[in-house]
C-alpha positions in Angstrom: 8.7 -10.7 -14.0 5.5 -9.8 -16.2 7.9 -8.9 -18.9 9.8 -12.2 -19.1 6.2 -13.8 -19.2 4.5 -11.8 -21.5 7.5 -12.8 -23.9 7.0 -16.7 -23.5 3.3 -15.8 -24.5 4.4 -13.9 -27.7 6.6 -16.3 -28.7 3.9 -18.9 -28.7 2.8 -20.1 -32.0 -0.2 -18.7 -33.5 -1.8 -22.2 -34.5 -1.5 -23.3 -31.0 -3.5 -20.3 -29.9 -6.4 -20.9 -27.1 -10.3 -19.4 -27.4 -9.7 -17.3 -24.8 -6.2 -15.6 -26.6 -8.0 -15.8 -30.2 -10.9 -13.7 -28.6 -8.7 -11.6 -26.8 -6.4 -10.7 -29.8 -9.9 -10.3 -32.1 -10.9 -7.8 -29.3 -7.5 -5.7 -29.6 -7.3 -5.9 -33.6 -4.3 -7.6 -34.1 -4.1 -10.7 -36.1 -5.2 -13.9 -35.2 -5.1 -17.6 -36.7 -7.9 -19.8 -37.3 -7.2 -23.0 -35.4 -6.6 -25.9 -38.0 -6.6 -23.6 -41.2 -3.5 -22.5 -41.4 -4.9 -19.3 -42.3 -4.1 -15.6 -40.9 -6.6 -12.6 -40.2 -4.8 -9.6 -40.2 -6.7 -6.2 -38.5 -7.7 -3.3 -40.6 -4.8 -1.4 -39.4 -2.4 -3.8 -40.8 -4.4 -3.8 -44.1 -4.4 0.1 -43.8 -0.6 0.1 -43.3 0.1 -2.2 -46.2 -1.9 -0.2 -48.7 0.3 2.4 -47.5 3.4 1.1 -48.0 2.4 -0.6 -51.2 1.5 3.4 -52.5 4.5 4.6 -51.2 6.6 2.1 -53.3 5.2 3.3 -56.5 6.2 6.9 -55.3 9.3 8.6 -56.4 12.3 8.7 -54.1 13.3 11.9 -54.4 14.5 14.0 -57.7 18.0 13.9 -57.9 18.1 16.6 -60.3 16.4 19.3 -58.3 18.9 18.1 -55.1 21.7 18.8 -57.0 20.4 22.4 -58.3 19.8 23.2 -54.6 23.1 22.3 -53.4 24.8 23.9 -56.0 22.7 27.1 -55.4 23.9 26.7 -51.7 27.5 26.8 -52.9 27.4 29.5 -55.3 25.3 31.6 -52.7 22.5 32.0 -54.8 20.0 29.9 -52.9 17.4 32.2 -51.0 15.4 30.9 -48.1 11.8 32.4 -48.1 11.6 33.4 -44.3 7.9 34.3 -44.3 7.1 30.8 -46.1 9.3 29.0 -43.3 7.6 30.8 -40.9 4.0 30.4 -42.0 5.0 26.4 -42.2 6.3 26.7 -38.8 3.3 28.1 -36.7 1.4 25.5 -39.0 2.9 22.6 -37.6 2.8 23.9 -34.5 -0.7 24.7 -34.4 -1.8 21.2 -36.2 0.8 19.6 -32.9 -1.6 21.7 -29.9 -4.9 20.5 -32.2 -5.6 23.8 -33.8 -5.3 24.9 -37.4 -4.2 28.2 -39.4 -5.1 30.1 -42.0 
C-alpha cells in the first residue's frame, strides 16, 4: 500500500509542508514552498524546461509550403529519397543511442 500512501503525501498542500519534507524536496530538486510566504521555488530543471518551452513557442511549426511540395512530389513520383543520406543518419543515431559518435 506504499502507492496509495505516497498519493495522500502528494496531494498534500505545499504550504502545509513539514522541515523534514521541505528539506527533503530541496535535496531532490523539485520545488518547494516557503512556509508562510506564499511563495514557490522551482529547481533548475524546471527553469531549464520553461526556457525551453518558451524558445520553442517562438519557433516555427512547420512550413506548410515545403509539406505540400513534398507530398505532391510523392504523388507525381518525382520525390527521390537519398539512401546514403538515410543511411549515414541512421548509423548516427544509432551510434549517439550505444554512446559513440560518427564521422
Amino acid at each position: 500500500m506504499n502507492v496509495i500512501n505516497n498519493l495522500y503525501k502528494i496531494n498534500a498542500p505545499l504550504t502545509q509542508a513539514t522541515p523534514a519534507a521541505s528539506s527533503a524536496s530541496a535535496k531532490a530538486g523539485t520545488a518547494t514552498a516557503d512556509e508562510g510566504s506564499g511563495s514557490i521555488r522551482l529547481s533548475d530543471l524546471s527553469t531549464q524546461i520553461h526556457q525551453l518551452e518558451t524558445k520553442l513557442s517562438r519557433e516555427p511549426g512547420f512550413d506548410a509550403t515545403r509539406v505540400e511540395q513534398i507530398k505532391a512530389a510523392i504523388r507525381d513520383g518525382s520525390y527521390k529519397v537519398n539512401a546514403e543520406a538515410v543511411a549515414d543518419k541512421v548509423i548516427q543515431s544509432i551510434g549517439e543511442l550505444m554512446g559513440r559518435q560518427y564521422a
